[in-house]
ROMAR-234063 format. One record per residue (C-alpha): z, y, x; residue in one letter. Coordinates in Angstrom, 3 decimals. Layout:
N
<semar><Z>Z</Z><Y>Y</Y><X>X</X><rest>A</rest></semar>
...
END
This chain:
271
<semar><Z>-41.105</Z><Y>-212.019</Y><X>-30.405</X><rest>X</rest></semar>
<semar><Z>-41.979</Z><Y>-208.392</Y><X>-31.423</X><rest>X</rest></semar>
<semar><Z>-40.185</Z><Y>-206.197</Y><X>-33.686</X><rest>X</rest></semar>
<semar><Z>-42.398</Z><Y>-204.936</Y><X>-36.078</X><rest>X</rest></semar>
<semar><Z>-39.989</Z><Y>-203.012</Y><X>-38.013</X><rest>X</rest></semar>
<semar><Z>-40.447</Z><Y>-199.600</Y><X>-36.074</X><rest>X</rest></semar>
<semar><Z>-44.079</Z><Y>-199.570</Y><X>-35.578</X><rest>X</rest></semar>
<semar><Z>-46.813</Z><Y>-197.677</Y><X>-37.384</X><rest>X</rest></semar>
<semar><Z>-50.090</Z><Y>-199.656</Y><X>-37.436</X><rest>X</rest></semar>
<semar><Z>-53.481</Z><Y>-197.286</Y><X>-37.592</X><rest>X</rest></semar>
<semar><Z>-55.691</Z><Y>-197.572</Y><X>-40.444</X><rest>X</rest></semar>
<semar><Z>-59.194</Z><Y>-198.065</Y><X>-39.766</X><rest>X</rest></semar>
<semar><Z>-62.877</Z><Y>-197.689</Y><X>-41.966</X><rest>X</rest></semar>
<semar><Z>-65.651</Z><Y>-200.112</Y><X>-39.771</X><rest>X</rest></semar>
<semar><Z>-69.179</Z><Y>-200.811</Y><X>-40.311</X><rest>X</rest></semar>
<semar><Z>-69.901</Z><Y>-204.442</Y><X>-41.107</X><rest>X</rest></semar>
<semar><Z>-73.334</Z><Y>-204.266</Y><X>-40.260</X><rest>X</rest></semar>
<semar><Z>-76.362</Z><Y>-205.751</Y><X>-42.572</X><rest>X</rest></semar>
<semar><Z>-75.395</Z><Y>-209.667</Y><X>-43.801</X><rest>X</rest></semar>
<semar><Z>-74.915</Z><Y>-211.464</Y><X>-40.598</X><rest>X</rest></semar>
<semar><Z>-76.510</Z><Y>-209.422</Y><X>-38.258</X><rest>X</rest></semar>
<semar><Z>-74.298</Z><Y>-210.029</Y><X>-35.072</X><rest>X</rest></semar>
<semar><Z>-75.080</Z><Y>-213.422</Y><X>-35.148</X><rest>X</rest></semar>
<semar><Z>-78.564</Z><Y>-213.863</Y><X>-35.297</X><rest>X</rest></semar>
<semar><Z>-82.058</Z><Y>-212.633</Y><X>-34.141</X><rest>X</rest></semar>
<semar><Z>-82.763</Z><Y>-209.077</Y><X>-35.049</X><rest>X</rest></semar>
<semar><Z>-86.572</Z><Y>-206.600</Y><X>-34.348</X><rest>X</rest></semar>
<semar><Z>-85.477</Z><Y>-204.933</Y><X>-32.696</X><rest>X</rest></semar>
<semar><Z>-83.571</Z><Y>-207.398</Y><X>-30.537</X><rest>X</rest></semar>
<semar><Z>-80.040</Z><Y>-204.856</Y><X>-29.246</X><rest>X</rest></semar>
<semar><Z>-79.883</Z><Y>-203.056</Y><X>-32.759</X><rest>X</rest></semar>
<semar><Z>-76.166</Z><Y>-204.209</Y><X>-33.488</X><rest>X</rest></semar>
<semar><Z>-75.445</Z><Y>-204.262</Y><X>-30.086</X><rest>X</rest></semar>
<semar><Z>-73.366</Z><Y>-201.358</Y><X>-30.023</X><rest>X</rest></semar>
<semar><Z>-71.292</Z><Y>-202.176</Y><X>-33.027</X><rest>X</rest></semar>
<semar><Z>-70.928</Z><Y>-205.436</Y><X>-32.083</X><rest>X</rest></semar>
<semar><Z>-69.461</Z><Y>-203.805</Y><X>-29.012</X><rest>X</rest></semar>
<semar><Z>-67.586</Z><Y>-201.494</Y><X>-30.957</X><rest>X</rest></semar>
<semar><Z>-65.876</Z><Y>-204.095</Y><X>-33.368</X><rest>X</rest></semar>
<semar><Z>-65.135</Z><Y>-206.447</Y><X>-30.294</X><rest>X</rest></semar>
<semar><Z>-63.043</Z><Y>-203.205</Y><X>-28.345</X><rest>X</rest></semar>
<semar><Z>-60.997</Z><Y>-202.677</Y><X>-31.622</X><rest>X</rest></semar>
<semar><Z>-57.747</Z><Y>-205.051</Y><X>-30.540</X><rest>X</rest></semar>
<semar><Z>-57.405</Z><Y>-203.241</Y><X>-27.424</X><rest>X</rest></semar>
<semar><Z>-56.922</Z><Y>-200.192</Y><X>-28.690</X><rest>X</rest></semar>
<semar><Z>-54.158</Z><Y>-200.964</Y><X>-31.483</X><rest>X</rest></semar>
<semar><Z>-50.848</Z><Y>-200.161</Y><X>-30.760</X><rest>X</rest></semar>
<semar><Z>-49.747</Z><Y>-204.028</Y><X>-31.441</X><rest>X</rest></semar>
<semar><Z>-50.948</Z><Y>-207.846</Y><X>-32.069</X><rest>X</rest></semar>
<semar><Z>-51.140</Z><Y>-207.078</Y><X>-36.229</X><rest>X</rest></semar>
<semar><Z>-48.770</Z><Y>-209.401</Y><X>-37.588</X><rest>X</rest></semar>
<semar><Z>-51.487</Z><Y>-209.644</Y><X>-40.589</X><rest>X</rest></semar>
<semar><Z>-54.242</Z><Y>-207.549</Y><X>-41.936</X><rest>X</rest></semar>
<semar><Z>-54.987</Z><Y>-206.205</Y><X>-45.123</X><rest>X</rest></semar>
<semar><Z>-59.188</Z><Y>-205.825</Y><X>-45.400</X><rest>X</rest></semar>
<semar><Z>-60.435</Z><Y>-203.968</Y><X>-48.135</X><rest>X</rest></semar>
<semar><Z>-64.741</Z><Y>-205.398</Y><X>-48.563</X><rest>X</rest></semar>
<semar><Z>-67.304</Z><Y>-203.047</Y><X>-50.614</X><rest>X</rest></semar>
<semar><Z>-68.291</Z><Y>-206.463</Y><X>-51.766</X><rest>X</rest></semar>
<semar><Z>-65.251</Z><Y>-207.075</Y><X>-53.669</X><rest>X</rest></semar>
<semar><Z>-65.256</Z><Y>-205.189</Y><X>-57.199</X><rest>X</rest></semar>
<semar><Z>-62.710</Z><Y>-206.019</Y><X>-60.041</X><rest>X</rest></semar>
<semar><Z>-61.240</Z><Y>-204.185</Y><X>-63.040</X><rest>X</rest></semar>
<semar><Z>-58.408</Z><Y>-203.539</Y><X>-62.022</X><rest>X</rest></semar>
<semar><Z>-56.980</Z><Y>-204.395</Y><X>-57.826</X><rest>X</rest></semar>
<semar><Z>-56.710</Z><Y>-207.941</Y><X>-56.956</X><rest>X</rest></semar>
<semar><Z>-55.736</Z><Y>-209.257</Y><X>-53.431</X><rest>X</rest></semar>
<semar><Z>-56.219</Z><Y>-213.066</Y><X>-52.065</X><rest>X</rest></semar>
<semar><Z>-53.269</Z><Y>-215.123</Y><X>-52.381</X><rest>X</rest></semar>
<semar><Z>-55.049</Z><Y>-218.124</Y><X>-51.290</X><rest>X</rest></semar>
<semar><Z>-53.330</Z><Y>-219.815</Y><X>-47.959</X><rest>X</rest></semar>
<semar><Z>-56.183</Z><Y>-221.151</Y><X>-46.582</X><rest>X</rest></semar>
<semar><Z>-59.135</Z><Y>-219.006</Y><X>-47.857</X><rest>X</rest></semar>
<semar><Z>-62.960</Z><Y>-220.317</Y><X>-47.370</X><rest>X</rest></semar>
<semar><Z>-65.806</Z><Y>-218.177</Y><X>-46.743</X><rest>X</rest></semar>
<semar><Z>-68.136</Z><Y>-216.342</Y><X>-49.170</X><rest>X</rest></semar>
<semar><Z>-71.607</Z><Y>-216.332</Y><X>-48.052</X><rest>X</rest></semar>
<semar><Z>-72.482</Z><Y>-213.525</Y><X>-50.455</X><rest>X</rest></semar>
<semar><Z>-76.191</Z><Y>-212.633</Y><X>-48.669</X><rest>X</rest></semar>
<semar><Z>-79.563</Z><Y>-214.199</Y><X>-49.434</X><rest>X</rest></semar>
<semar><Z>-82.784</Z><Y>-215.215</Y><X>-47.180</X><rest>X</rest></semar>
<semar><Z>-80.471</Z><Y>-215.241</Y><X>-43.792</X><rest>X</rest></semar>
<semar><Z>-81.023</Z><Y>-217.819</Y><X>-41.406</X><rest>X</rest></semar>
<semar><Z>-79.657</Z><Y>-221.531</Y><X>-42.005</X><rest>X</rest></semar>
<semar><Z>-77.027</Z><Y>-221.166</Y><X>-39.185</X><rest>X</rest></semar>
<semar><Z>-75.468</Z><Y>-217.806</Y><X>-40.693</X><rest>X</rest></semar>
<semar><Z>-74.084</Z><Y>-220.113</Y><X>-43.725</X><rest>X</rest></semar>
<semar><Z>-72.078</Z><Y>-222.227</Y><X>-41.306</X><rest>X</rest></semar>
<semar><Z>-70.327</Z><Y>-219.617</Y><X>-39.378</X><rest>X</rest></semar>
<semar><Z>-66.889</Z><Y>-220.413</Y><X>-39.521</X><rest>X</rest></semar>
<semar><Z>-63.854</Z><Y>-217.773</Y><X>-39.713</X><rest>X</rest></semar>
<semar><Z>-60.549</Z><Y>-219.940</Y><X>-40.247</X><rest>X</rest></semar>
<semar><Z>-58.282</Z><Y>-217.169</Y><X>-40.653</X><rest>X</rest></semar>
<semar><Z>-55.101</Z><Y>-218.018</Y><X>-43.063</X><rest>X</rest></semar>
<semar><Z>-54.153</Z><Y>-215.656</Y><X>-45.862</X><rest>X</rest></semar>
<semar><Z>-50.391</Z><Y>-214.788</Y><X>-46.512</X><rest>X</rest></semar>
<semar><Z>-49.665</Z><Y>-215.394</Y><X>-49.992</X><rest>X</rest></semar>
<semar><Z>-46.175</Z><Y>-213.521</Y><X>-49.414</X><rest>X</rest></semar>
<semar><Z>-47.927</Z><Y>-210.425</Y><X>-48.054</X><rest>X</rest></semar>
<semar><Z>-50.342</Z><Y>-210.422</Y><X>-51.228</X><rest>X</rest></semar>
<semar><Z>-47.481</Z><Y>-210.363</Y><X>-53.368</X><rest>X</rest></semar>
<semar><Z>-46.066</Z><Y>-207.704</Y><X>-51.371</X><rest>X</rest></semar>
<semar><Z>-49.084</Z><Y>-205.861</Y><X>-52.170</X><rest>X</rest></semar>
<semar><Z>-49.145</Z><Y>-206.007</Y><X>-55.908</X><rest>X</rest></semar>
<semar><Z>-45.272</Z><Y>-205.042</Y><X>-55.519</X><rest>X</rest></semar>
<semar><Z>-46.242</Z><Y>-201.947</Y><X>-53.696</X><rest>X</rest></semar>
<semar><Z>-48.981</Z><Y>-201.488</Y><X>-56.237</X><rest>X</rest></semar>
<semar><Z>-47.316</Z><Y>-201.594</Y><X>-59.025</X><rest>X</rest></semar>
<semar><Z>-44.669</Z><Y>-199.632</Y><X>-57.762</X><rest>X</rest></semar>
<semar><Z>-47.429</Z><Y>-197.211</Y><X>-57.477</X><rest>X</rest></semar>
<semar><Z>-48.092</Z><Y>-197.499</Y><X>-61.447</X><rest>X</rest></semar>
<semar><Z>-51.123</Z><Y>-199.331</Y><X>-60.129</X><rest>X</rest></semar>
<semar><Z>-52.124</Z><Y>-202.579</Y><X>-62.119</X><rest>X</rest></semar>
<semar><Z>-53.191</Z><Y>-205.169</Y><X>-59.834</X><rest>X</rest></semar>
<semar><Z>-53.005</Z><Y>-209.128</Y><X>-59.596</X><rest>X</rest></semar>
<semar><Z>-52.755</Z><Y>-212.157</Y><X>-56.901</X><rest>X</rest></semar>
<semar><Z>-56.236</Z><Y>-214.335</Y><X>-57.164</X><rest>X</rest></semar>
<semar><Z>-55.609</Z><Y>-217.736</Y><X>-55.691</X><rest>X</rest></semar>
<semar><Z>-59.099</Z><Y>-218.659</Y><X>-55.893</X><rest>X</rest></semar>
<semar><Z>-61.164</Z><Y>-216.085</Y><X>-54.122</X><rest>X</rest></semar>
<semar><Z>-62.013</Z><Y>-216.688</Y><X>-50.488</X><rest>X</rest></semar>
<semar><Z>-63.678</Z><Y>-214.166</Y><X>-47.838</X><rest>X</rest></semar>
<semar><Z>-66.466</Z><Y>-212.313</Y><X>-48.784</X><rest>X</rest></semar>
<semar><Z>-69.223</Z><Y>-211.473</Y><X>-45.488</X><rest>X</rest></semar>
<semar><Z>-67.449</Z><Y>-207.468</Y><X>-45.823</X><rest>X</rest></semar>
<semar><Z>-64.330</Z><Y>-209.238</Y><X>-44.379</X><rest>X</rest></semar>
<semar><Z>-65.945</Z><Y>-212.754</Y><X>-42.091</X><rest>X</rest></semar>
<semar><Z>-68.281</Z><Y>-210.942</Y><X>-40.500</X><rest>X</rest></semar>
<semar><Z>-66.428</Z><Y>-208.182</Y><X>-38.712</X><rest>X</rest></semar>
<semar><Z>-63.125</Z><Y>-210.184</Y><X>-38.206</X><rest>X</rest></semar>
<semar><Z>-64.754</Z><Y>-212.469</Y><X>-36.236</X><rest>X</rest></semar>
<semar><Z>-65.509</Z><Y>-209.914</Y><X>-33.878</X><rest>X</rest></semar>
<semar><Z>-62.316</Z><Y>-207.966</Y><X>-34.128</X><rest>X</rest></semar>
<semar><Z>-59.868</Z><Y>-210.870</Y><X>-33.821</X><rest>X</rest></semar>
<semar><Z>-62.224</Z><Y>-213.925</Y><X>-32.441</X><rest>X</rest></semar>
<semar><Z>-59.637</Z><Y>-216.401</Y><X>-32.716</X><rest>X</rest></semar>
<semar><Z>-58.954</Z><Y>-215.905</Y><X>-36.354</X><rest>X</rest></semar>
<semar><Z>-55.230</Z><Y>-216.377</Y><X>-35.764</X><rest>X</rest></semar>
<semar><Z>-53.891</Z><Y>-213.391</Y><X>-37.546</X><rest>X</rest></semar>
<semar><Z>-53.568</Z><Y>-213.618</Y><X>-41.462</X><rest>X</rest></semar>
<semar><Z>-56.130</Z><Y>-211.698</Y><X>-43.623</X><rest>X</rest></semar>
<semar><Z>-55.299</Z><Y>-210.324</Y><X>-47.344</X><rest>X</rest></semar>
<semar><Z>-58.155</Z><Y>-209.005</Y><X>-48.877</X><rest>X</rest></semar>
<semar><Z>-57.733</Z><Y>-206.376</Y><X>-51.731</X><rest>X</rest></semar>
<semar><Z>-60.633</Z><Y>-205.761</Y><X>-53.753</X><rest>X</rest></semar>
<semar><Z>-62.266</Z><Y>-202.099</Y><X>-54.987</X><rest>X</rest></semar>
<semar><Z>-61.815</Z><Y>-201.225</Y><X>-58.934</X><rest>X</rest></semar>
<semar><Z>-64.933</Z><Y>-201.124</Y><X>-60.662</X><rest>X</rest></semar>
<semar><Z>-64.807</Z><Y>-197.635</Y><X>-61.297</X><rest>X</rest></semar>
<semar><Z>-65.552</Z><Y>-196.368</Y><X>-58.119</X><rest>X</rest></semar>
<semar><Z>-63.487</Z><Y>-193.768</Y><X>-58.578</X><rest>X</rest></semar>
<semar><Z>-62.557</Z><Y>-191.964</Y><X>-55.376</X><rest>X</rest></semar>
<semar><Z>-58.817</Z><Y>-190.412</Y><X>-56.084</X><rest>X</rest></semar>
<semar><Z>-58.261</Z><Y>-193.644</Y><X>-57.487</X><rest>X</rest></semar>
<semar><Z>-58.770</Z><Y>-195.001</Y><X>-53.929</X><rest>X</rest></semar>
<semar><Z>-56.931</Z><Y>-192.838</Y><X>-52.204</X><rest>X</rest></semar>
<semar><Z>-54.005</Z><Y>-193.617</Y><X>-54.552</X><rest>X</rest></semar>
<semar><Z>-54.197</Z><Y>-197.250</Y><X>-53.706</X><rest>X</rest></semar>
<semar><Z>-54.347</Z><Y>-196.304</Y><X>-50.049</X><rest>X</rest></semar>
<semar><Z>-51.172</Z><Y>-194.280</Y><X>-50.456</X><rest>X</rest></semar>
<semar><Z>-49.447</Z><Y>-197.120</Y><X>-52.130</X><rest>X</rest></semar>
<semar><Z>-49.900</Z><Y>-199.785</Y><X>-49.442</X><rest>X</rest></semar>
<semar><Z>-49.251</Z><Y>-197.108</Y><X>-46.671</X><rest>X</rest></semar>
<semar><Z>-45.289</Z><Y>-198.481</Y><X>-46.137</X><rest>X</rest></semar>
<semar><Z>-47.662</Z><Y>-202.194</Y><X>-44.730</X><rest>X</rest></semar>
<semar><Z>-48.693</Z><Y>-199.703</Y><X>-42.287</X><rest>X</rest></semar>
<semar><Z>-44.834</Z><Y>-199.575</Y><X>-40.239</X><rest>X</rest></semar>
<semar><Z>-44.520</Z><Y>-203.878</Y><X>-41.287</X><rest>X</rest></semar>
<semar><Z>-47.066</Z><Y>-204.565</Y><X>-38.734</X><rest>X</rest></semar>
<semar><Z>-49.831</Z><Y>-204.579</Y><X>-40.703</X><rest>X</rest></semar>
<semar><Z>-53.535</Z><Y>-203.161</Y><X>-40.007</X><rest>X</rest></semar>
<semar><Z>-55.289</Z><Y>-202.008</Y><X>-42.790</X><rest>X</rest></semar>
<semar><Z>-58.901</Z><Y>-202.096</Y><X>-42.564</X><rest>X</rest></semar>
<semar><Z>-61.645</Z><Y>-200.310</Y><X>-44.981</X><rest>X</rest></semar>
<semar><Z>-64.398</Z><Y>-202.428</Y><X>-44.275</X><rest>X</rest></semar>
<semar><Z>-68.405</Z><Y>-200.715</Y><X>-45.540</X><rest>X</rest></semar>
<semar><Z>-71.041</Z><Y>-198.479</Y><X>-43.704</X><rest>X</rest></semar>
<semar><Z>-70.725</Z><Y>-194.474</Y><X>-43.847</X><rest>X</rest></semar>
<semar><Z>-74.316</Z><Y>-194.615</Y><X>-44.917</X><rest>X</rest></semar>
<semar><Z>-75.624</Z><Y>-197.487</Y><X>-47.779</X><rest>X</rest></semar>
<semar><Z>-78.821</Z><Y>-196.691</Y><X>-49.327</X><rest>X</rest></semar>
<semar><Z>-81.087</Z><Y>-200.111</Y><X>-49.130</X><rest>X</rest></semar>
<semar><Z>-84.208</Z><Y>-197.914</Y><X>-49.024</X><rest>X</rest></semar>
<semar><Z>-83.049</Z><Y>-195.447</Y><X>-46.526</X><rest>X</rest></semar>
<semar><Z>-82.222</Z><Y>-198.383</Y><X>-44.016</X><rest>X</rest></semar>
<semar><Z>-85.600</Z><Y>-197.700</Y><X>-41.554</X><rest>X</rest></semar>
<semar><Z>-87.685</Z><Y>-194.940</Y><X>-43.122</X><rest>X</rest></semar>
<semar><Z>-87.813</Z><Y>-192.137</Y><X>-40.446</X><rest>X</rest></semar>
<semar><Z>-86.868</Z><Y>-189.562</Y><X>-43.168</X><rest>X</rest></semar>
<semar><Z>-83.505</Z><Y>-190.826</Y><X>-43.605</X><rest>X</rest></semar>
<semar><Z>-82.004</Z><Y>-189.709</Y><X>-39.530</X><rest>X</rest></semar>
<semar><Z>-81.483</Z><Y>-186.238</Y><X>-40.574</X><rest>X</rest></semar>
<semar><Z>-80.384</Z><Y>-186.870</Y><X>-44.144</X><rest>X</rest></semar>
<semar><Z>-77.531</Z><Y>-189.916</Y><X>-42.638</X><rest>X</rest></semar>
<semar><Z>-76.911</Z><Y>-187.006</Y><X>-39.573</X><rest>X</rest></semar>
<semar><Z>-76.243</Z><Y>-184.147</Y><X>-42.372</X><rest>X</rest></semar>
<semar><Z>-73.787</Z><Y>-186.467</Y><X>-44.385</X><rest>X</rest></semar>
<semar><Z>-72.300</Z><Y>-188.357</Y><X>-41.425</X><rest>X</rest></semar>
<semar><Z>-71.690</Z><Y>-184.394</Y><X>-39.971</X><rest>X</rest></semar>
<semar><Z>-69.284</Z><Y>-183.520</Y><X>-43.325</X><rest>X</rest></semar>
<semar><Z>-67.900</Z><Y>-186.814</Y><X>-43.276</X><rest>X</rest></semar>
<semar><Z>-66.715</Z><Y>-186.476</Y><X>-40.188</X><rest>X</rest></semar>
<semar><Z>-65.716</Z><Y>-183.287</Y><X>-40.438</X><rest>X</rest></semar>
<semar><Z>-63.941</Z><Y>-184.055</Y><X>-43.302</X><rest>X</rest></semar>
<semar><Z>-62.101</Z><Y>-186.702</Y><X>-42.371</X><rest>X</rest></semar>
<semar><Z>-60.483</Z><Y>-184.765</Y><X>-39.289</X><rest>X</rest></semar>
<semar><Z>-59.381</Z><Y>-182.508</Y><X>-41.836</X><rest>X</rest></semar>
<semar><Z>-55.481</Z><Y>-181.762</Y><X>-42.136</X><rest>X</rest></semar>
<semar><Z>-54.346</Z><Y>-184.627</Y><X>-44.922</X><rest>X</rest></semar>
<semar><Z>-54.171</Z><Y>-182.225</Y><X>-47.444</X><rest>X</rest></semar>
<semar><Z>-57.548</Z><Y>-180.877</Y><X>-46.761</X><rest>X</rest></semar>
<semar><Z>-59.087</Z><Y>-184.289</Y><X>-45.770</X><rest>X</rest></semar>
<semar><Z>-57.956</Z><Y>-185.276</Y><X>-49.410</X><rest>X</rest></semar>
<semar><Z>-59.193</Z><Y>-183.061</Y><X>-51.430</X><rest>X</rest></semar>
<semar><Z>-62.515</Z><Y>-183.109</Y><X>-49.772</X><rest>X</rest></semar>
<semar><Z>-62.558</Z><Y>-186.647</Y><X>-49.886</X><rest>X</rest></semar>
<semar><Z>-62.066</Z><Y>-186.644</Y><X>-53.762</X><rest>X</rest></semar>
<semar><Z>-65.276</Z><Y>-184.463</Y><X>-53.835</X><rest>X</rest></semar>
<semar><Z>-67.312</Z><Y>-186.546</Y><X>-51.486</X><rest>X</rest></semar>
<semar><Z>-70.066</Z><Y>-186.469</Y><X>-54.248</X><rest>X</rest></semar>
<semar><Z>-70.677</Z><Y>-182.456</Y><X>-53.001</X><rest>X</rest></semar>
<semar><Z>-71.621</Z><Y>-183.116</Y><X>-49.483</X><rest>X</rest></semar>
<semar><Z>-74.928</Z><Y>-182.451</Y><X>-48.418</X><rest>X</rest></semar>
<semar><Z>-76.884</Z><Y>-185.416</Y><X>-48.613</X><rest>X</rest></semar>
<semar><Z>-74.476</Z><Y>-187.413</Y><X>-50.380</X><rest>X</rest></semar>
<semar><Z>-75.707</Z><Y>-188.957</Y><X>-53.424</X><rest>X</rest></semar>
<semar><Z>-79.336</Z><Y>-190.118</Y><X>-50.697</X><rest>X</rest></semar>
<semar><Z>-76.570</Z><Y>-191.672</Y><X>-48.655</X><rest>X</rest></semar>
<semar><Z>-74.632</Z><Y>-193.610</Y><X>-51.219</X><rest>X</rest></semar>
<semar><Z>-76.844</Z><Y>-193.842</Y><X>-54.719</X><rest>X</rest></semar>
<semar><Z>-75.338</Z><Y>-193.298</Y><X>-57.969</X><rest>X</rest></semar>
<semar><Z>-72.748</Z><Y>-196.863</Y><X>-58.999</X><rest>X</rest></semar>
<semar><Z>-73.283</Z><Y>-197.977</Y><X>-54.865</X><rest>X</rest></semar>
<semar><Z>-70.704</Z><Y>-196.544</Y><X>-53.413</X><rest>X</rest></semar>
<semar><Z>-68.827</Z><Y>-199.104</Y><X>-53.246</X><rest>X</rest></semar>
<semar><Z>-69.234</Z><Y>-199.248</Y><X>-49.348</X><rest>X</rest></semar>
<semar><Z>-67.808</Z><Y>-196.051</Y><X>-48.906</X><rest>X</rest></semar>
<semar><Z>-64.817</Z><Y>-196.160</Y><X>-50.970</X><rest>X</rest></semar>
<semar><Z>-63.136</Z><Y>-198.532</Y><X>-48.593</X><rest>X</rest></semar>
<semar><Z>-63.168</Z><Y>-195.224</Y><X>-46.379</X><rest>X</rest></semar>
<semar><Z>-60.990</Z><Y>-193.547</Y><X>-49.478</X><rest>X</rest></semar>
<semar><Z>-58.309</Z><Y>-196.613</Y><X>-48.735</X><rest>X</rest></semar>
<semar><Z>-57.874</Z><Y>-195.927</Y><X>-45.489</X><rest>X</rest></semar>
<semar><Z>-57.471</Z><Y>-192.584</Y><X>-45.360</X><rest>X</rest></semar>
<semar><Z>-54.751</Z><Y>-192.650</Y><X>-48.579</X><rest>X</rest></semar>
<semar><Z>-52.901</Z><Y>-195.418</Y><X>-45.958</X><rest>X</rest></semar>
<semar><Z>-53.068</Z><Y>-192.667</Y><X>-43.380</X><rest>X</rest></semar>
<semar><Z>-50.644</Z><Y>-190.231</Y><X>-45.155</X><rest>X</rest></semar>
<semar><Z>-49.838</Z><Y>-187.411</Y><X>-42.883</X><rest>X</rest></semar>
<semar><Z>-51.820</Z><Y>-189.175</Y><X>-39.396</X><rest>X</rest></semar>
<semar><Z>-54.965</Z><Y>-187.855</Y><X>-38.406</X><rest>X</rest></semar>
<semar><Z>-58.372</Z><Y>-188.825</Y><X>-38.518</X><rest>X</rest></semar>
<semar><Z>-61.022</Z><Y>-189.294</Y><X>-36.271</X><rest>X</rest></semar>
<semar><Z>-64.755</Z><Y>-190.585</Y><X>-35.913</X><rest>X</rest></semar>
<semar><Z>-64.264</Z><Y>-193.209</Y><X>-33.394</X><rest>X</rest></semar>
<semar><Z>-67.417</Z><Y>-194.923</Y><X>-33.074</X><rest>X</rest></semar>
<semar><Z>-71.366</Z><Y>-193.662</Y><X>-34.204</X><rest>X</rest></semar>
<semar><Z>-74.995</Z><Y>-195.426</Y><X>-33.545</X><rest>X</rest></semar>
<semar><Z>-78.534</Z><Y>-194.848</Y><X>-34.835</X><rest>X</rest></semar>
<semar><Z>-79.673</Z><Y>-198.189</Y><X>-36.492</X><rest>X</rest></semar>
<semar><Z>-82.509</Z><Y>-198.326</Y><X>-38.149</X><rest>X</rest></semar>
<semar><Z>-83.102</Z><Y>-194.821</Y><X>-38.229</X><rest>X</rest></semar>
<semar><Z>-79.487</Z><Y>-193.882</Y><X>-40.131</X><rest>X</rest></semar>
<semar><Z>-76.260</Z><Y>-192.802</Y><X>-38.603</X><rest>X</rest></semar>
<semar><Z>-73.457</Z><Y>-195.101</Y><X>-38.982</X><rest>X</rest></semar>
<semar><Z>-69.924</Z><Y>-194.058</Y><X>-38.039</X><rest>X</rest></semar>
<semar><Z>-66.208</Z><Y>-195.841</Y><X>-37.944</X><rest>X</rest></semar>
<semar><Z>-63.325</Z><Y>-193.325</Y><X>-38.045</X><rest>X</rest></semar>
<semar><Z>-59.678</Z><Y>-194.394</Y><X>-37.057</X><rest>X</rest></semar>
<semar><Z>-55.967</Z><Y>-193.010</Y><X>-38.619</X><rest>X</rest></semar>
<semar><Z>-52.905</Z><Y>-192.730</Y><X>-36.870</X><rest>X</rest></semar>
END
């Protein structure tokens, strides 16, 4: 068996693509090919078999943080006009109702309110790039929602609270896309507007932790920003602000970029 207890997990921030678009026909046909590759390499590169995962979805907004304490968690098909096969993909992955309470420990510790929903299942943000990253779906997931404020220090906080998980064996995983504006996705104008953002992103988050931060709180100020991630949608970015609060003093790194659909998408990695 392997000890855990001296271990510090990476934190990551992935793309999850657009709905279910690693498992179906796409125009053009190798679009997601690369992140599919990309999300499928992930395992190999972690330090350790995760003995669970915390995921944090930009499709998962409450008041205040909640986390799944459901054992046996169902899926959440949560897009519209995919084809009929994409509502019967399967991702059988068990929760950990003792981690999740672990979680709002840590949390609250924190000063943080949060609470354990034993309802909720997986929403696509978490399914869909799990079942690339760990195929067999035999490693627990928790998944911890975003507040509805979108605030960005308030992120990082929460990342900075669960950031002990990190040396239990646990992966945490920010799970959006560096660049989510719904009309931007294949207009020609939007490459060098996604390049200029995904360049301070980037640059930022290879920053010193101090540094990274700070610029991090102020993410609104980069060039390009608010055309990347419209005003009340950035929720797929703020999973980013977890993950890099996890990271503490590690450093951060783009570890994956692709042009789809004309925009620059990007995964960056914490150790």
């Amino acid at each position: 068996m392997q000890n855990h207890a001296n271990m510090r997990m990476p934190t990551l921030f992935v793309p999850h693509g657009a709905g279910p678009c690693f498992f179906m026909d796409w125009n053009p046909a190798d679009a997601w090919d690369e992140m599919a590759a990309f999300l499928k390499s992930v395992a190999a590169t972690l330090p350790q078999r995760p003995r669970a995962i915390v995921l944090i979805s930009g499709h998962w907004l409450e008041p205040r943080v909640m986390v799944t304490a459901n054992a046996r968690p169902e899926l959440i098909y949560d897009y519209n006009g995919f084809p009929a096969h994409t509502y019967a993909l399967e991702y059988p992955a068990p929760g950990d109702p003792t981690l999740a309470a672990r979680l709002v420990e840590l949390l609250g510790e924190a000063g943080i309110a949060a609470g354990e929903d034993g309802q909720r299942g997986y929403d696509h943000g978490t399914f869909i790039p799990l079942k690339l990253m760990f195929a067999e779906a035999d490693v627990p997931v928790v998944q911890l929602s975003l507040q509805r404020d979108l605030d960005a220090d308030a992120h990082l906080a929460i990342g900075r609270a669960i950031a002990p998980l990190r040396g239990e064996g646990v992966l945490i995983v920010g799970s959006g896309m560096s660049f989510h504006n719904m009309r931007g996705y294949g207009d020609p104008r939007f490459a060098p507007i996604s390049d200029a953002f995904d360049h301070w992103l980037s640059a930022a988050v290879s920053a010193p932790p101090r540094d990274r931060e700070a610029l991090l709180e102020r993410w609104e100020q980069a060039p390009s920003a608010r055309l990347c991630h419209p005003p009340r949608g950035e929720e797929h970015l703020l999973p980013l602000m977890v993950a890099a609060g996890a990271a503490a003093d590690g450093a951060g790194r783009k570890v994956f970029t692709d042009r789809v659909m004309h925009t620059t998408l990007s995964a960056y990695r914490f150790d």
